[in-house]
C-alpha positions in Angstrom: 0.0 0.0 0.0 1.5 2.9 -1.1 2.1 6.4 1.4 2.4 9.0 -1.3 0.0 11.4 -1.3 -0.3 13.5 -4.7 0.4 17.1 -3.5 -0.5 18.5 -7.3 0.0 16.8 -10.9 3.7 17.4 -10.6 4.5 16.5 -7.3 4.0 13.6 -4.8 5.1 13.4 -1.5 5.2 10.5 1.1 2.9 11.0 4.1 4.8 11.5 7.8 3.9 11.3 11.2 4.3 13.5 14.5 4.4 11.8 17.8 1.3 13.9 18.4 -0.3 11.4 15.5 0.2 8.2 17.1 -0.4 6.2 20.5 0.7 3.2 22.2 -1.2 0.5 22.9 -2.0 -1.7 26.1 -1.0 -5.3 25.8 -2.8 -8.4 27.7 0.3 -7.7 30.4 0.9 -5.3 32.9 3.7 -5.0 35.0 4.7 -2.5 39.0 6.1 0.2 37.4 9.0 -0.6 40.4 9.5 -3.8 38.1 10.7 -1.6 34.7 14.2 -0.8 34.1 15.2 2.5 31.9 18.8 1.8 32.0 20.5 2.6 29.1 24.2 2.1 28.1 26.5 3.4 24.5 29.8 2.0 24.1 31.5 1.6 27.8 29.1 4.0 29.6 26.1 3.6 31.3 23.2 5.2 32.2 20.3 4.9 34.6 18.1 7.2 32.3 17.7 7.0 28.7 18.1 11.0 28.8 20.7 13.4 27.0 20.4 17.2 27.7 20.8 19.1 24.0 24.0 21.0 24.3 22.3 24.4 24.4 23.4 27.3 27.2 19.9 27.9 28.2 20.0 24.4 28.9 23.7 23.1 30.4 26.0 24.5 32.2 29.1 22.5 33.3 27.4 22.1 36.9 24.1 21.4 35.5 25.8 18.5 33.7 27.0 17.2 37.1 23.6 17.4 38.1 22.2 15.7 35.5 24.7 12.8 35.5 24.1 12.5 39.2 21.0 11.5 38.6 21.8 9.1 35.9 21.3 10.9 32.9 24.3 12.8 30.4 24.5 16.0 30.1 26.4 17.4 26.8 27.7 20.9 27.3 28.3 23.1 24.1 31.6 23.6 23.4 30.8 26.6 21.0 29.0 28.4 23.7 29.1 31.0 26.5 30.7 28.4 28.4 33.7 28.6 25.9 34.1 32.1 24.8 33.8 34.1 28.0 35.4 33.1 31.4 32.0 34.2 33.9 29.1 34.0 31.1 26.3 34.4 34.0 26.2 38.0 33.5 25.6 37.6 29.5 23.1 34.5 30.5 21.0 37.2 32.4 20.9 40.2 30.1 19.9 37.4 27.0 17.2 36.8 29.6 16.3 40.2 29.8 16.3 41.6 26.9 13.1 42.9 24.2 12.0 40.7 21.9 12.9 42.8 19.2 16.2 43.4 20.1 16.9 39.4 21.4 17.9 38.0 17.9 20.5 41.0 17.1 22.1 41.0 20.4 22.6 37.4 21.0 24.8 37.6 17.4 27.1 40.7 18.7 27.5 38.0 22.1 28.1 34.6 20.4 30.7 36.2 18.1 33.3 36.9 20.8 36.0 33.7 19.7 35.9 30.3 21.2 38.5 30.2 23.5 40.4 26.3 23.6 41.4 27.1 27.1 37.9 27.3 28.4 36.8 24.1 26.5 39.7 22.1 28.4 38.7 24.5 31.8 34.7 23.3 31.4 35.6 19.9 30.4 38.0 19.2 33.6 35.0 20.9 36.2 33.1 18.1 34.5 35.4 15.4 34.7 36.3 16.4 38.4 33.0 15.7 39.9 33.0 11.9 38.3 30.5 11.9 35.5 30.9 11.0 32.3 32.0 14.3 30.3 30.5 14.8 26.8 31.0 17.8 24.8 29.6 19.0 21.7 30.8 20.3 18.5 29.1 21.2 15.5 30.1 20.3 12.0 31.8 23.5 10.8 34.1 23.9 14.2 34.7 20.1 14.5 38.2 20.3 12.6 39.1 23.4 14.8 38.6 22.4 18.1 38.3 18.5 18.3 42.3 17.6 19.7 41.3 20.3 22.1 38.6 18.5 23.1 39.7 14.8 23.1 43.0 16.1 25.3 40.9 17.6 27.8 39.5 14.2 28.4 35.7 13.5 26.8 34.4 10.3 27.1 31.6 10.9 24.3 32.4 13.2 21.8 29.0 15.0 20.0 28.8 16.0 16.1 25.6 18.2 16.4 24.3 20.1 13.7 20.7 21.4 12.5 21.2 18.5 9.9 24.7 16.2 9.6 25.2 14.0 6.3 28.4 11.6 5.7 28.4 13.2 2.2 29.2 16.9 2.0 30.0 18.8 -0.8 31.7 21.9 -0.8 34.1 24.0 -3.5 34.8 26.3 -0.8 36.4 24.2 1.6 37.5 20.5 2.4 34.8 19.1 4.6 34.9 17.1 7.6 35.5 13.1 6.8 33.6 11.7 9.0 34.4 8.2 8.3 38.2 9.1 9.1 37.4 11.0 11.6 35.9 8.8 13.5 38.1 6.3 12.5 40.8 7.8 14.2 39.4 9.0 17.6 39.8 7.1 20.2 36.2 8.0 21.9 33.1 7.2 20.5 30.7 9.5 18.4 27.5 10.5 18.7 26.6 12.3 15.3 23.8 14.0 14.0 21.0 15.1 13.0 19.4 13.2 10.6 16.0 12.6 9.5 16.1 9.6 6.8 16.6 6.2 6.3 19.2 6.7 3.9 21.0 9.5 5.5 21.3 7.4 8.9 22.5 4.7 7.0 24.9 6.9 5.4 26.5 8.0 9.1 26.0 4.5 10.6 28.4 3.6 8.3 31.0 6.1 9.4 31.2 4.5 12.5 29.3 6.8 14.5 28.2 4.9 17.9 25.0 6.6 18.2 23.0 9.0 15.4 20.8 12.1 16.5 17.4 11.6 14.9 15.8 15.3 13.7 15.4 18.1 11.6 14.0 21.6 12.9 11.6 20.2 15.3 12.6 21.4 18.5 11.0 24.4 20.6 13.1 27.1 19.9 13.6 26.3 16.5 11.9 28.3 13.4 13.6 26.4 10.6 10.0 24.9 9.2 9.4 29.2 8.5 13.0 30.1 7.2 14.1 26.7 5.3 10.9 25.0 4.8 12.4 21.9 5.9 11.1 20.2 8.8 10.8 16.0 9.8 7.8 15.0 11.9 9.7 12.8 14.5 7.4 9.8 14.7 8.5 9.1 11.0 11.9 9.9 11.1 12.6 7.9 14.3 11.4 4.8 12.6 12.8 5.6 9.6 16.2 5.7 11.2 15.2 2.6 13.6 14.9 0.6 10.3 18.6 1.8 9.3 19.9 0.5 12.4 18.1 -2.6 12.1 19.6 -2.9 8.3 23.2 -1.8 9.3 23.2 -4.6 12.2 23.1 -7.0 9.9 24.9 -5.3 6.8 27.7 -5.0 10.1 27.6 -8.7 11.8 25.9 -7.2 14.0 27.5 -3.8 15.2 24.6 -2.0 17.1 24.4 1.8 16.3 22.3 4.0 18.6 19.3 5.9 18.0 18.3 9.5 19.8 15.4 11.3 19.0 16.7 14.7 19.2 13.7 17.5 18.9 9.9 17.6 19.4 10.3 15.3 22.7 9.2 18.5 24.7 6.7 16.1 27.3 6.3 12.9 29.2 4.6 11.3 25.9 6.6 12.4 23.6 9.5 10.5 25.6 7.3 7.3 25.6 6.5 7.3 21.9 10.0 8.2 21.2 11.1 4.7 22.4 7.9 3.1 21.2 9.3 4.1 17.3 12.5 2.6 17.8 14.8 5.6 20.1 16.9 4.2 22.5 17.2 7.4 24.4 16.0 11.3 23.4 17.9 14.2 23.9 16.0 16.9 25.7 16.0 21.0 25.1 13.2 22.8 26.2 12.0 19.9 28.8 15.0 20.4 30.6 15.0 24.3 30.1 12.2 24.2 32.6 14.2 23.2 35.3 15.0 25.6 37.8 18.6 24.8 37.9 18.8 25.6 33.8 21.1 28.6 32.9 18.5 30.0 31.1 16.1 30.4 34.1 12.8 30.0 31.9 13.7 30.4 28.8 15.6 28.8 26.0 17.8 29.2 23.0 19.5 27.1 21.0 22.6 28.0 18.4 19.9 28.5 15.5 18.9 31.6 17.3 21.9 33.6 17.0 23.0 32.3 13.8 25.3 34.8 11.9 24.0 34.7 8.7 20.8 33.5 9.0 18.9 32.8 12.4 16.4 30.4 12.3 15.3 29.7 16.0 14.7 32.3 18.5 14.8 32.8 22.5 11.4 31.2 23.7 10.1 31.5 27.2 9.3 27.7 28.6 8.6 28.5 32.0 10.1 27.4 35.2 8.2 23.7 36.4 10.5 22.5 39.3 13.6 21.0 40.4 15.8 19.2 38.1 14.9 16.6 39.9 11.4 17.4 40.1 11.3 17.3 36.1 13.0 13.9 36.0 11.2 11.9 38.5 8.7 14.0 40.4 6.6 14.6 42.4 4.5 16.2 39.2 3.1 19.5 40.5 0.8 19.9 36.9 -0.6 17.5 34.8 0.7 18.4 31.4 3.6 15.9 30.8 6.4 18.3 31.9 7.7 16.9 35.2 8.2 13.1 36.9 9.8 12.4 33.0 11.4 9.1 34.0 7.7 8.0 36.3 5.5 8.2 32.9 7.6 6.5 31.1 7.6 4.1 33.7 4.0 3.5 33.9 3.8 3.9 30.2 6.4 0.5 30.1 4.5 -0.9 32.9 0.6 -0.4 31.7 1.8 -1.8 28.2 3.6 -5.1 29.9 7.1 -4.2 29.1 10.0 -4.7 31.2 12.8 -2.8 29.3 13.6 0.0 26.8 14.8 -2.9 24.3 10.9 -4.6 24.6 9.5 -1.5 25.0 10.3 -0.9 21.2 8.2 -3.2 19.9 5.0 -2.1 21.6 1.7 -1.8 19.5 1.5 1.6 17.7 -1.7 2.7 16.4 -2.7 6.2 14.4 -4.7 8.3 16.7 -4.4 12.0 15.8 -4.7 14.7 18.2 -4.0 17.8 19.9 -3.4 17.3 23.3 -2.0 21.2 24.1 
């Protein structure tokens, strides 16, 4: 049964799938929520949580990745951010904070274009690695050649390739791009790499050797690249999409396992749970964790896209404040809208549908069920 719909006589296009399309279904088992296990583990490390924080400064700070690796998760700090290019960015964090919306996207360009500094990526990276978490730092594509030895010698354990979209095969006549393949090849960390929003583009980087690939395309809270690019992957589709690559590249492999993260629109509770249901091992989370009190951005969130040179296309949203960090992870929920107790829905989600693990977890019943629930 073919998907394509006919958008006009010239012009077909397949149909995709939000996570606000779909649900998961109840099986004829149910399981104590006590009894369900979210552990989660890439290469050598483990996790209790199936959680990455997005490498955005209204997100992580270096001790809001302690925090968040204290309680089982990974925090990935961005190594192209405040945190790098000034040595006490609190007083910048609070006038983005502050400022009018008219004047938030200019501004946040004149701050972002002070230079990276390599002695504050080693300087962020050892706070990290002195309070006994597992460091991971993120670089995107175009500052990867740059500042990489910096970052390996400072002492990552998981190294992040994060861009608004990441292909194995990029063409340039300007300059010679990144190789990822050798790249990767030649680190001696593993890489998490991404995004990408296709079958055949994960393949593509599965290939390289990447140990994990960031699943999405402009879908994220703070991001406006639907309105400036057009472009834009509705997650349920692309996670399974990508899900399928893995599945294809295990055996293509002999059976080298490549994670999947769905990285954008996994802003609530559900969104986590169906996440996993199309085939994520873990999400990466902007705007959930933005809400934490403990977040740098104290309510409201930005990611890189917003302060793009060239061409912005995200801006500085306000999220709110819901709780603790800990409050936001497991609870106790003080609302009912999906935003706090993260890791106790998808619990019960697991434990109402009979399954025991993430692993089992991905191959609950999925059924179309359109709606709006916010």
């Amino acid at each position: 049964m073919s998907n394509e719909i006919e958008i006009g006589r010239g012009k077909r296009g397949r149909r995709a799938y939000s996570f606000d399309d779909i649900a998961v279904v109840p099986s004829r088992r149910t399981r104590d929520p006590k009894d369900v296990s979210t552990d989660w583990q890439i290469d050598a490390y483990h996790f209790d949580l199936p959680i990455m924080a997005a490498p955005m400064d209204s997100v992580m700070s270096p001790d809001t990745a302690v925090a968040l690796g204290n309680h089982g998760g990974l925090g990935v700090l961005d190594l192209e951010g405040l945190w790098t290019r000034y040595e006490s960015p609190e007083p910048l964090l609070a006038e983005i904070r502050e400022l009018p919306a008219d004047r938030a996207t200019r501004r946040m360009q004149e701050i972002y274009a002070e230079p990276i500094k390599p002695e504050l990526i080693t300087q962020r990276l050892k706070e990290i690695r002195a309070a006994g978490v597992t460091v991971a730092g993120a670089l995107s594509p175009q500052r990867t050649q740059e500042h990489y030895q910096t970052v390996v010698d400072a002492g990552v354990d998981l190294f992040v390739i994060r861009g608004t979209t990441v292909s194995a095969e990029h063409v340039s006549g300007n300059a010679e791009p990144l190789n990822l393949k050798r790249f990767i090849y030649e680190l001696d960390v593993p890489v998490v790499v991404g995004g990408a929003s296709t079958y055949t583009a994960a393949l593509h980087l599965m290939r390289t050797g990447a140990a994990g690939v960031l699943v999405g395309f402009g879908g994220g809270a703070a991001h406006t690249t639907r309105v400036s690019l057009g472009i834009h992957a509705p997650m349920a589709t692309a996670v399974s999409d990508v899900a399928a690559a893995r599945r294809d590249y295990l055996d293509e492999s002999g059976g080298r396992y490549v994670h999947v993260i769905a990285d954008g629109g996994v802003g609530h509770s559900g969104d986590v749970v169906k996440a996993v249901a199309c085939g994520a091992d873990a999400v990466m989370l902007g705007a959930a964790l933005a809400r934490a009190a403990e977040a740098p951005g104290k309510g409201w969130h930005w990611g890189p896209e917003a302060h793009h040179a060239q061409l912005p296309r995200g801006e500085r949203v306000a999220v709110g404040t819901g709780g603790t960090l800990e409050e936001i992870l497991f609870g106790p929920g003080r609302q009912a809208d999906g935003t706090t107790n993260l890791v106790g829905a998808l619990r019960r989600a697991m434990a109402t549908t009979g399954y025991s693990d993430l692993k089992e977890f991905q191959r609950v019943e999925v059924v179309m069920s359109p709606y709006q629930p916010r």
